[in-house]
C-alpha positions as CSV (number, residue, x, y, z in Angstrom):
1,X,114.8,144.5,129.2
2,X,111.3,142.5,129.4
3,X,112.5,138.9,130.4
4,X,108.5,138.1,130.9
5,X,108.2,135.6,127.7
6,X,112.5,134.3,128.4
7,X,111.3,130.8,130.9
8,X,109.0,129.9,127.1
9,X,111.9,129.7,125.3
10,X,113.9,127.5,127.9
11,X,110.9,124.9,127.6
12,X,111.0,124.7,124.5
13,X,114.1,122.0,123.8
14,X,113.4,120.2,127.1
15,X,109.2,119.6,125.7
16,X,110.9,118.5,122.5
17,X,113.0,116.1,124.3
18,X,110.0,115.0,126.7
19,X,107.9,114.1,123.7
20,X,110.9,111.8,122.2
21,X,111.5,110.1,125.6
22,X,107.7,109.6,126.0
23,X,108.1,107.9,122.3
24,X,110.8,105.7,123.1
25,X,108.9,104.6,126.5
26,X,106.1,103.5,124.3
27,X,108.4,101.7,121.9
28,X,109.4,99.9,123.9
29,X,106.1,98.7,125.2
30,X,105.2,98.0,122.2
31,X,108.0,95.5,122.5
32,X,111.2,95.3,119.7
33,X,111.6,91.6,118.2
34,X,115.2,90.5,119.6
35,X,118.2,90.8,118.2
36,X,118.5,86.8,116.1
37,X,121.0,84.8,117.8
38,X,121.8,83.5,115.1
39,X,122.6,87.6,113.5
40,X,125.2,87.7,116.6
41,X,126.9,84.0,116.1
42,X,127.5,84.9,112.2
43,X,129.5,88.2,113.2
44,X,131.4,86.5,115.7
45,X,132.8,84.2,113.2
46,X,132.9,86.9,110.4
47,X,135.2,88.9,112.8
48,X,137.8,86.6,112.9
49,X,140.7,86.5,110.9
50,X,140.0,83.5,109.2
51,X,136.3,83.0,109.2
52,X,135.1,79.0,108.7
53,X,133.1,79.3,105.6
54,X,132.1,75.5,106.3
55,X,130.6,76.4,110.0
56,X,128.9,79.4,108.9
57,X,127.2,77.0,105.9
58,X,126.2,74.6,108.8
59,X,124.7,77.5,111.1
60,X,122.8,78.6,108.3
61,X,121.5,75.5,106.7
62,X,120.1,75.1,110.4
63,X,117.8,77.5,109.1
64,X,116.0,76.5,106.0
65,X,114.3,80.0,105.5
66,X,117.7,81.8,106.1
67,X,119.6,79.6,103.7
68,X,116.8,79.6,101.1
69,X,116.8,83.4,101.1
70,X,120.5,83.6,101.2
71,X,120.8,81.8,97.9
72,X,117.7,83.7,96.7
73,X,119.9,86.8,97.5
74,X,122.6,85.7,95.7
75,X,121.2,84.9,92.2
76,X,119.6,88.4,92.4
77,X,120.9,90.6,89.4
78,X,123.0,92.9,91.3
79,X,125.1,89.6,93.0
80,X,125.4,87.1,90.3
81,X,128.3,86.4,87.5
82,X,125.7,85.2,85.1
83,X,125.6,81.5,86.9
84,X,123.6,80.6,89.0
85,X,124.3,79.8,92.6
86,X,122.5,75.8,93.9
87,X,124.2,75.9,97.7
88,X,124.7,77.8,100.3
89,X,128.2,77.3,100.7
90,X,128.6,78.8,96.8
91,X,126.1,81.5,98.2
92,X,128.4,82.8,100.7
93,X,131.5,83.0,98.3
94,X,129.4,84.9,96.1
95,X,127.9,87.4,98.6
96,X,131.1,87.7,100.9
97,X,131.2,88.1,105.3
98,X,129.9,91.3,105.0
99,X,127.4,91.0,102.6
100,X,126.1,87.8,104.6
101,X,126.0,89.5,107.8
102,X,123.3,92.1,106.0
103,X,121.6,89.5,103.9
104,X,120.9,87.4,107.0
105,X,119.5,91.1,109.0
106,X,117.4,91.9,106.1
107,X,116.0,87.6,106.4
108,X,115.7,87.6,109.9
109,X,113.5,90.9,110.2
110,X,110.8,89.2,108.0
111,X,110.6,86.2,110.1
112,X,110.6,88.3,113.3
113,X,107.2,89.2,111.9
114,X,105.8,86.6,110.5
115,X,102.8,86.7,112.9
116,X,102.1,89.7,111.6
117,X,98.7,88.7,109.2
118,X,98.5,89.9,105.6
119,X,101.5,91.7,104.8
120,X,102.9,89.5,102.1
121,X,102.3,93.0,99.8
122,X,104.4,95.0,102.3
123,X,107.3,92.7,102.2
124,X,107.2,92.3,98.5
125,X,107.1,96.2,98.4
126,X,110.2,96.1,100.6
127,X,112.2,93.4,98.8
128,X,111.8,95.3,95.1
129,X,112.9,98.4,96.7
130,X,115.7,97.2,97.7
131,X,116.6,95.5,94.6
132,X,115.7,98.3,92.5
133,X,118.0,101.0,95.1
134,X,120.7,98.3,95.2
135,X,120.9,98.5,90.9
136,X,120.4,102.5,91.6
137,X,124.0,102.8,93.2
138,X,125.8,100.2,90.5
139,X,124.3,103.1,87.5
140,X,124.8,106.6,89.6
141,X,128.3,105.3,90.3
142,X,130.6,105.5,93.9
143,X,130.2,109.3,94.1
144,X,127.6,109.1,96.4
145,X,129.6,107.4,98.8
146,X,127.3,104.2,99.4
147,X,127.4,100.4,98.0
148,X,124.4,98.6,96.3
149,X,124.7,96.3,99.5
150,X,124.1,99.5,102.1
151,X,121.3,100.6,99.9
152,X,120.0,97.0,99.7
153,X,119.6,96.6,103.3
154,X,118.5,100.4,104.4
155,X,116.0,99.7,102.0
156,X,114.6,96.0,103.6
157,X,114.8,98.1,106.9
158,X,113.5,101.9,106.4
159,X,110.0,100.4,107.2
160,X,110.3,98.0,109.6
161,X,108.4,100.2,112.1
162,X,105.4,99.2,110.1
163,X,104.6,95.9,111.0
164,X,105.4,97.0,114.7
165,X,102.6,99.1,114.9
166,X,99.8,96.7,113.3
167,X,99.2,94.7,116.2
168,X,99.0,97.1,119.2
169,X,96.8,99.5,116.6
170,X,94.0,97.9,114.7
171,X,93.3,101.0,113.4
172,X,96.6,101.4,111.9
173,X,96.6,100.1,108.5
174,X,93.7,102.6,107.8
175,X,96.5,105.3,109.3
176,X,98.8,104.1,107.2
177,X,95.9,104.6,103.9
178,X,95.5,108.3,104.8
179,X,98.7,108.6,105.1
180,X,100.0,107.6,101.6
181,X,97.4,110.1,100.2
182,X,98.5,112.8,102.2
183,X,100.1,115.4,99.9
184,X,100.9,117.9,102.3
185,X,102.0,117.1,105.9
186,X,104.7,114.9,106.2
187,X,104.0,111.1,106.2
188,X,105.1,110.7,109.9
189,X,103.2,113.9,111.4
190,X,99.7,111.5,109.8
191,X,101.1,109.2,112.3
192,X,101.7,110.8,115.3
193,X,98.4,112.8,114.6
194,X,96.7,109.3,115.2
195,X,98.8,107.5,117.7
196,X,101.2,109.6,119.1
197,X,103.9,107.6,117.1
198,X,105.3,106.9,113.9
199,X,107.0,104.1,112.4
200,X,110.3,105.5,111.8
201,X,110.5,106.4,115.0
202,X,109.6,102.5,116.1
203,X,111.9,101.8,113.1
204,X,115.4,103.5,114.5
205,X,114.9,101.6,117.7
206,X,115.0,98.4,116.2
207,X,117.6,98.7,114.1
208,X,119.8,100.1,116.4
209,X,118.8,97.0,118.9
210,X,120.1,94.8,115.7
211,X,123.3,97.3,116.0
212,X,122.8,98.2,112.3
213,X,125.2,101.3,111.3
214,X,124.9,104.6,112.7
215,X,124.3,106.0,109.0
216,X,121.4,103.7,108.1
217,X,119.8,104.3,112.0
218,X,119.7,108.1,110.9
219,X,118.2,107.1,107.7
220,X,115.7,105.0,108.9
221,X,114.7,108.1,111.6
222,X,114.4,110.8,109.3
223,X,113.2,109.0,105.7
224,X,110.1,111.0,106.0
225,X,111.9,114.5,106.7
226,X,112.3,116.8,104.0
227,X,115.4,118.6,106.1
228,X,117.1,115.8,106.2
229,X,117.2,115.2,102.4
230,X,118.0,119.4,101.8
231,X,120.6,119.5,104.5
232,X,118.7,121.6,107.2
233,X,118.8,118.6,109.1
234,X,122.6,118.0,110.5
235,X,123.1,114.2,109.6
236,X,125.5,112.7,107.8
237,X,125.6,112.8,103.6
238,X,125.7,108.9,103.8
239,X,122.5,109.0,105.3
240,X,121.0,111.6,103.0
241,X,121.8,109.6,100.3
242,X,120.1,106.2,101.8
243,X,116.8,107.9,101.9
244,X,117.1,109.5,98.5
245,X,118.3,106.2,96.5
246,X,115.4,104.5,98.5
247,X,112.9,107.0,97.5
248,X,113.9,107.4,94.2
249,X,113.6,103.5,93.4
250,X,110.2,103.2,95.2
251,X,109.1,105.8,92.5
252,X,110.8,103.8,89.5
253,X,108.9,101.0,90.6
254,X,105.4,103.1,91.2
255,X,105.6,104.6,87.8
256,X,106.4,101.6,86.2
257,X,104.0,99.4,87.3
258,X,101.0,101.7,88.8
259,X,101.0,99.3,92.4
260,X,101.1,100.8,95.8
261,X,100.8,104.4,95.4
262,X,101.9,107.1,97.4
263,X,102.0,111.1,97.6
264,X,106.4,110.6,98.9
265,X,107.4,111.3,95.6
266,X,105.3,114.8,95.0
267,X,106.7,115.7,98.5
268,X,110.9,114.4,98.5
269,X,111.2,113.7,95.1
270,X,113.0,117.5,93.9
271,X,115.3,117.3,97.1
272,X,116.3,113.3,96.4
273,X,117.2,114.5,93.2
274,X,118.7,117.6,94.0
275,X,120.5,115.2,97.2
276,X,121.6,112.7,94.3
277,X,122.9,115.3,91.5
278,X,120.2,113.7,89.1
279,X,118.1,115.7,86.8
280,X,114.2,114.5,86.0
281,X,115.7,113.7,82.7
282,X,117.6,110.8,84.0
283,X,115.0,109.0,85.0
284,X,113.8,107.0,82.1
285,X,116.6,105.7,81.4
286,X,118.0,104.7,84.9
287,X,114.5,102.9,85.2
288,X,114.5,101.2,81.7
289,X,118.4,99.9,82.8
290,X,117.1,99.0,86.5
291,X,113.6,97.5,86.2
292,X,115.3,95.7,83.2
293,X,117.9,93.6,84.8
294,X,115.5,93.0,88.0
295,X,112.9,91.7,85.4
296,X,115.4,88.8,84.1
């Protein structure tokens, strides 16, 4: 037997695994915003048996973006009973310990970068896809095994690698152009074409540094691959169906109102709705419900 060409095929797991360490070494050059303080104090009390919803008011009224946002949160459609919600102590009654802990996450990454210039679009982008994938989950129903609140906060974080890149690479919003028009190669290979990373990749880290869940880490690493939304890709079916809700409500929203294209949906969008059961049919008619009550 010829064993000349065996040694290649050894190399080839330990140059995958070279590349992704070289990754992370850069990511973390780059530098990953810290974990909030105030993230770690609010699950400390959450944890407890009988949380003090009277402290946690107080540690977040110390923060008058956190509390405005937490009560902005909880007037959303998908949270309110119909009235609305003036204080933040109401805000927490309404959104519950866990829902808080993943409110304040999704509040505190934006502020992380707010010295990041012009990206008031991006963060709009982010919030209405995660409203729109939050009121995706209450119509599909608990088959797919996530809650509006799990699809709400993948969705504030499956891009969060983006505003890490901008400042290192100048060049990197025009990356980010090509890109979105790409209709062939995934949107991450444009990436590491350019820079020798990608956002998701930058993404994962930081999420797991704010010791989000397993699931959505996965999810936030593979929301570009194709494998992971057709099951070639071994990661959980939680996961899967994070990136497909996500996906699928950054399309309602695209269709519907014609602003920050992309070519995702020509690429993903027959595995998310093969990954979510759903048939091109359903779409109107999820999106007339959705963009509906997120319009009121």
């Amino acid at each position: 037997m010829d064993t000349r060409h065996s040694p290649a095929s050894h190399k080839e797991k330990p140059a995958a695994d070279a590349v992704e360490n070289r990754m992370k070494i850069a990511v973390r050059d780059i530098g990953i915003p810290p974990r909030p303080t105030i993230l770690a104090q609010i699950e400390q009390e959450t944890a407890k048996d009988n949380p003090d919803f009277i402290y946690l008011a107080k540690l977040l009224s110390h923060d008058v973006g956190l509390s405005a946002g937490m009560i902005k949160v909880a007037n959303s459609p998908f949270f309110s009973f119909g009235k609305k919600v003036p204080t933040i102590q109401e805000a927490l009654l309404v959104l519950g310990l866990k829902l808080v802990v993943n409110t304040v996450a999704g509040l505190s990454l934006q502020q992380a970068f707010k010295h990041v210039p012009n990206m008031e679009r991006f963060w709009g982008a982010s919030a209405a896809t995660a409203e729109i994938s939050a009121m995706l989950v209450k119509q599909i129903g608990n088959g797919i095994g996530i809650r509006p609140a799990d699809a709400h906060t993948f969705a504030l974080f499956r891009d969060c690698g983006i505003p890490m890149l901008m400042i290192p690479f100048p060049e990197y919003r025009d990356i980010l152009i090509r890109a979105n028009q790409e209709t062939s190669l995934s949107f991450t290979d444009i990436e590491d074409q350019a820079i020798s990373l990608n956002h998701a990749m930058v993404g994962v880290e930081l999420a797991e540094d704010w010791l989000l869940p397993a699931d959505t880490c996965l999810a936030i690493r593979h929301h570009h691959d194709i494998a992971a939304l057709n099951g070639k890709l071994d990661i959980p079916l939680r996961s899967r169906h994070l990136i497909a809700v996500a996906q699928l409500a950054e399309h309602l929203i695209q269709e519907r109102t014609a602003q920050s294209q992309t070519s995702e949906w020509q690429k993903l969008g027959s595995d998310c709705l093969a990954c979510l059961d759903l048939a091109a049919d359903d779409l109107p008619a999820l999106a007339d419900t959705c963009m509906a009550e997120i319009s009121r």
